[in-house]
C-alpha positions, 0 to 999 in steps of 0.5 A: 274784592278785586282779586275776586272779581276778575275770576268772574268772567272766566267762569261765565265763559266755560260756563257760556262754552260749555252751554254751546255743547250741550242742549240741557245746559243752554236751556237750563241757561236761558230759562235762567234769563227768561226767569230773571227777566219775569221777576224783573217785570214783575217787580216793575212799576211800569209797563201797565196792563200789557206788563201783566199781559205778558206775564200771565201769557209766560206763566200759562206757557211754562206750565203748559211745557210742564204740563205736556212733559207731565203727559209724556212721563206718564204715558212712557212709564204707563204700563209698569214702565214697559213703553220705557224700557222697550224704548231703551232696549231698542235704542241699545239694539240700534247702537250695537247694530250700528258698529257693525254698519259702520264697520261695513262702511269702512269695509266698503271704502277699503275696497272700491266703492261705486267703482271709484279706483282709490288709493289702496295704501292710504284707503286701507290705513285710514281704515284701520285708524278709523276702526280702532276708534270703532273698538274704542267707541264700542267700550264707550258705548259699553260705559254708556250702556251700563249708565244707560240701565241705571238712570234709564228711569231718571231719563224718561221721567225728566219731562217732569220738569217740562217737555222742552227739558226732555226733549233737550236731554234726548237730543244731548243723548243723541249727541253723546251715541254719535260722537263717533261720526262728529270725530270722524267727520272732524279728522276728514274734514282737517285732513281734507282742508290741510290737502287743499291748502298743500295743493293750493300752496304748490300752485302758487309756488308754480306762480312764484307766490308765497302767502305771507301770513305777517302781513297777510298779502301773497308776496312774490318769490324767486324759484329755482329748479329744485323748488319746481322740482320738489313741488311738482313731485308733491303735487303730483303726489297730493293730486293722486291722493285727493280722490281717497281723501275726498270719498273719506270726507262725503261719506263721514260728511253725510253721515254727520249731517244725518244726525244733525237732521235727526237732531233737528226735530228734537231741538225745535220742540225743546225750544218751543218756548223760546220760538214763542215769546220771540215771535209771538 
């Protein structure tokens, strides 16, 4: 027994990490507690008739949520499923036209954007890098597609379960279309963080500081001229290169914050319940 138990909480935290990726698996996961919790209670001997209360208010709740799934499968696969597979067909129609609008973009940051006078070497080689990933995300979104069409029916019928679980599993769908923008906004985001960390680095060395990461104090350092030498040519080299990087991040940022604030309205209606037993 005591070899086994230690290989418990492992397990509960891949499961507690996975639960941060993914909209279904914390639902699933905090279901699971809500449940557990109305059993507890159930099975309790003390709270009187505010006990019951609350579970007739949780039951009516849940099977509302099943209700109003119940309502949105029929309507979307009414008609001999034709709400449904217009639905898929225009999704995949918007995920095709997106690669070239992307494209677009990267063409546009190739050049000068807005007038902006960016670096062309460094502009023309994170294009290249991020197009490549655009080529493999196409035969990503093509693996997806191909999914897409045999479980499109298991998709739309999964509000049978409970609108709170459709709407969980739309915003993971999100998620998995766009995870091209969440990477890129990933590789702007260290590339432009490992800059300002170079640039902040240089300017304490022109000070004759030095971070010292042992003690986590910022230590002073003898310089000699071929420090200052060295460092003014980085310098001078990161500042000319910090309007390119800076542009790559914006528009990869604003482009991840738009489908965060598409995501928004989903998340809410798939936690409806949650926001109802905590503030009601």
């Amino acid at each position: 027994m005591d070899d086994i138990a230690p290989s418990v909480t492992p397990r509960r935290c891949r499961m507690s990490e996975m639960a941060r990726f993914s909209e279904v698996l914390r639902l699933f996961k905090s279901r699971a507690a809500f449940l557990s919790h109305l059993r507890t209670l159930f099975f309790e001997e003390r709270g009187g008739s505010g006990r019951y209360r609350y579970l007739a208010v949780a039951v009516f709740l849940l099977i509302a949520d099943i209700g109003l799934g119940g309502l949105l499968v029929s309507f979307v696969l009414g008609k001999d499923q034709q709400i449904c597979h217009n639905v898929s067909v225009r999704c995949l129609a918007i995920l095709r036209n997106s690669t070239f609008s992307l494209s677009g973009v990267l063409d546009w940051l190739m050049g000068n954007p807005v007038g902006l006078k960016l670096n062309k070497e460094l502009a023309a080689t994170l294009g290249t890098f991020f197009k490549h990933h655009i080529s493999l995300w196409q035969m990503y979104i093509n693996a997806l597609t191909s999914i897409w069409e045999d479980c499109g029916y298991f998709v739309c019928s999964a509000g049978l379960m409970g609108v709170s679980v459709q709407m969980a599993l739309l915003t993971d769908i999100i998620a998995l279309f766009t995870i091209h923008i969440h990477c890129f906004y990933i590789y702007m985001g260290r590339l432009y963080n490992m800059q300002l960390r170079g640039l902040l680095a240089l300017g304490r060395l022109f000070r004759g500081k030095k971070w010292n990461p042992l003690r986590e104090r910022v230590d002073h350092i003898p310089r000699s001229v071929d420090q200052l030498f060295v460092g003014s040519m980085l310098l001078t080299i990161m500042l000319f290169l910090l309007p390119t990087v800076l542009t790559f991040y914006v528009v990869f940022a604003t482009l991840h914050v738009a489908v965060k604030v598409l995501q928004i309205p989903v998340i809410l209606v798939s936690r409806w319940l949650e926001f109802c037993f905590r503030f009601g």
